[in-house]
C-alpha positions as CSV (number, residue, x, y, z in Angstrom):
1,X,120.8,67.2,42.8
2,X,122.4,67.0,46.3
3,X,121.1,68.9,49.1
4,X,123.7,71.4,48.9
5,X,123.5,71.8,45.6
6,X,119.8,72.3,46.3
7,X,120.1,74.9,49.2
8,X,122.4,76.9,47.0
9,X,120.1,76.8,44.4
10,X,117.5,78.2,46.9
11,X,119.9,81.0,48.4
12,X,120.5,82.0,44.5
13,X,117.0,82.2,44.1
14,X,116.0,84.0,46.7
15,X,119.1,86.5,46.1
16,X,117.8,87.0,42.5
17,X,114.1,87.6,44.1
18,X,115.5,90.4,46.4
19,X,117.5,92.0,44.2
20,X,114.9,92.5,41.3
21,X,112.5,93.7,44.3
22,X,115.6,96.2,45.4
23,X,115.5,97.1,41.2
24,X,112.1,97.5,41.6
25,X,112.4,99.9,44.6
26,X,114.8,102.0,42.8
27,X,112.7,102.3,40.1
28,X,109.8,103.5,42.0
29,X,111.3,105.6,45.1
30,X,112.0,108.3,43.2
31,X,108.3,109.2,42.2
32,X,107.7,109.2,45.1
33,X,110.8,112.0,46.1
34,X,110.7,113.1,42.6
35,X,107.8,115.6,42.3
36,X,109.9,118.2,44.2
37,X,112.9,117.6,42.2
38,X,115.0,119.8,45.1
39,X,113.6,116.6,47.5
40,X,114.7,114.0,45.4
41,X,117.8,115.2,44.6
42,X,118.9,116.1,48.3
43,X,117.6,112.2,49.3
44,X,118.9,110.3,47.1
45,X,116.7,107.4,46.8
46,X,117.8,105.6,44.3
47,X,121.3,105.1,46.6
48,X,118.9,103.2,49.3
49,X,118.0,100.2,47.3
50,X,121.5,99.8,45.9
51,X,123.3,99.7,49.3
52,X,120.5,97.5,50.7
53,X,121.1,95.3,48.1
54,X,124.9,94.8,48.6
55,X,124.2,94.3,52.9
56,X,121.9,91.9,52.3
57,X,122.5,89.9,49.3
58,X,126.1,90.5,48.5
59,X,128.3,92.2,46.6
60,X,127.4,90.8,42.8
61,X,123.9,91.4,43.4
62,X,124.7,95.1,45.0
63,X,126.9,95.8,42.5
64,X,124.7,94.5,39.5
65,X,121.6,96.6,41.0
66,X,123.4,99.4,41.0
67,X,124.7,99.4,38.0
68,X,121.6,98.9,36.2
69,X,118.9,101.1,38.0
70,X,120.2,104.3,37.2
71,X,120.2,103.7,33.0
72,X,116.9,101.7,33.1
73,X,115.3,104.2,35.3
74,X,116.4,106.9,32.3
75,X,115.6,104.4,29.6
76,X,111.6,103.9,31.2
77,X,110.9,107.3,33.0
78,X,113.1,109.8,31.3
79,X,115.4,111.0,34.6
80,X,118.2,110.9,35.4
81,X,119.1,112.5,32.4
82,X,121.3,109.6,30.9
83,X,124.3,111.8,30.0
84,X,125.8,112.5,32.3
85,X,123.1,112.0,35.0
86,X,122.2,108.2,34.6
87,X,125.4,107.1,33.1
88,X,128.1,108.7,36.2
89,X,125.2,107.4,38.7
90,X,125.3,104.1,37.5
91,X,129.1,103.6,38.8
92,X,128.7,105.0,41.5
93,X,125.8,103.1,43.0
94,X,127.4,99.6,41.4
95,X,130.7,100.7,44.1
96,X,127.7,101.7,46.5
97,X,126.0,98.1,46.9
98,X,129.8,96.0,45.6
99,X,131.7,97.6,48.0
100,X,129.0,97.7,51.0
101,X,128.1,94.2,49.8
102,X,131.9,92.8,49.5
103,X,132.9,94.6,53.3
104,X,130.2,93.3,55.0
105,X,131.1,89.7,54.4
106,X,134.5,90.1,55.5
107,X,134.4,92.8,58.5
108,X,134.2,91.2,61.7
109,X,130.5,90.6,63.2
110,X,130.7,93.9,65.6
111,X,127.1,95.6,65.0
112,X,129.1,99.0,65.0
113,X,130.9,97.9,61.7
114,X,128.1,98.6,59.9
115,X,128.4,102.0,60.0
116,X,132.5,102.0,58.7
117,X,131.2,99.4,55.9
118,X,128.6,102.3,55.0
119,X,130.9,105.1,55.3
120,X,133.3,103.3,53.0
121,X,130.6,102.5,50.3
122,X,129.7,105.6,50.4
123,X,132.9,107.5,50.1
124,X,134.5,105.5,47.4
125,X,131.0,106.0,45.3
126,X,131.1,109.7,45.3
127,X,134.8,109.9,44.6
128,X,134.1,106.8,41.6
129,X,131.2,109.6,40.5
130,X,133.1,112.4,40.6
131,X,135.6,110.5,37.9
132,X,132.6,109.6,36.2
133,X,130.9,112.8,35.8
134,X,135.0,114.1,34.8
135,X,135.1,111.7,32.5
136,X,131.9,112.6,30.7
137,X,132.8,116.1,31.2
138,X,136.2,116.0,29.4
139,X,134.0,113.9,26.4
140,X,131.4,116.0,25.7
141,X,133.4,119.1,26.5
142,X,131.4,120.5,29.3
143,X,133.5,121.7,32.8
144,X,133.4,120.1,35.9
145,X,134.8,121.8,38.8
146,X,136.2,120.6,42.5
147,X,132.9,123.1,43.1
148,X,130.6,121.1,41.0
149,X,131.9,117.7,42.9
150,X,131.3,119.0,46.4
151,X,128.2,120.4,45.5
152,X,126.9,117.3,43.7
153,X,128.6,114.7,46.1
154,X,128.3,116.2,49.6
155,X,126.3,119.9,50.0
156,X,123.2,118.8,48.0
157,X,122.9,115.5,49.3
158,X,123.6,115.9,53.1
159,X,119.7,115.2,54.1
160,X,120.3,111.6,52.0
161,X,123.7,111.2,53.2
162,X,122.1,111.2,56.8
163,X,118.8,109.6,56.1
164,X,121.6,106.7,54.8
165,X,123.5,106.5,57.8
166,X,120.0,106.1,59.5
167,X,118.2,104.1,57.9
168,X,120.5,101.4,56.1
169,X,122.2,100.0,59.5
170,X,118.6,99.8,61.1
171,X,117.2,97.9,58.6
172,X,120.0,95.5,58.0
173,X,120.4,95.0,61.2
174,X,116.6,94.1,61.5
175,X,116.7,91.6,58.6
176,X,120.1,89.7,60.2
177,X,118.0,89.3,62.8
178,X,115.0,88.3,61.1
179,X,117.3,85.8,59.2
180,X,116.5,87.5,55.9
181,X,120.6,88.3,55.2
182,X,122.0,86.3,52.5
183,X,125.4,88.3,52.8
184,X,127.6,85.1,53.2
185,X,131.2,85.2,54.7
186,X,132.3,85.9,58.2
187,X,128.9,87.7,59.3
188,X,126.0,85.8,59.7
189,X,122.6,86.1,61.0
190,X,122.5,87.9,64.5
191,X,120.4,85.3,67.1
């Protein structure tokens, strides 16, 4: 095995590592916001791990993350609900941490793109979930309103929205600089 071959190796291991601890966190952060269900609905914490995922170890790994917390958290613990809950949430946190994941390698290395890479994630997984849960609706026959979406996607989750926007640049700002990124592409640890 060559050296590069080796230091890839390492990078894909290491990717793997974080990732099942950001599965890990979305399994668990929840109980913690979960036993006022009003809480942990209006956070968001399984959105956290997912967008974390895609800043820091790219967009497979984001994407992958979120796609798979939401239905094994339902499959071990019971909630989300999987229908539509788990199953709608799924898509929308694998466009969380693929597209937060896939914009950070390619936006240029200004520390204020972080923030437009977020925004974007975060956007285009509440509109993804909003097909999602219409989706679901139209199969199982239930309605879903414009007034369901904006409630579910923006007025209920406005204290997660903003702890998001405050806490996700911090601490991917703080691991680029502690050389803990394994984002590749144009942006690269901070110095």
């Amino acid at each position: 095995m060559t050296r590069g071959n080796k230091k890839q190796g390492h990078t894909d291991t290491l990717r793997l590592t974080y990732s099942a601890l950001y599965l890990a966190i979305a399994m668990v952060l929840p109980l913690i916001t979960g036993q006022i269900p009003e809480i942990g609905k209006a956070l968001c914490p399984m959105h956290i791990p997912a967008l974390l995922c895609g800043f820091v170890c790219g967009w497979p790994w984001g994407l992958a993350v979120g796609l798979i917390a939401p239905v094994m958290r339902s499959v071990i613990f019971g909630m989300p609900a999987m229908v539509p809950g788990a199953v709608a949430m799924s898509f929308e946190l694998a466009v969380y941490g693929g597209v937060a994941g896939w914009l950070h390698s390619r936006l240029s290395d200004k520390p204020g793109m972080i923030w437009a890479e977020l925004l974007a994630a975060m956007i285009l997984g509440r509109v993804v979930w909003g097909a999602a849960r219409l989706v679901i609706a139209g199969v199982t026959g239930n309605a879903f309103t414009w007034a369901l979406f904006i409630s579910g996607a923006i007025t209920t989750a406005v204290p997660g929205i903003i702890l998001q926007l405050v806490l996700i640049p911090i601490l991917v700002i703080a691991m680029e600089r502690a050389g803990l990124s394994l984002n590749s592409g144009k942006r690269k640890n901070m110095e």
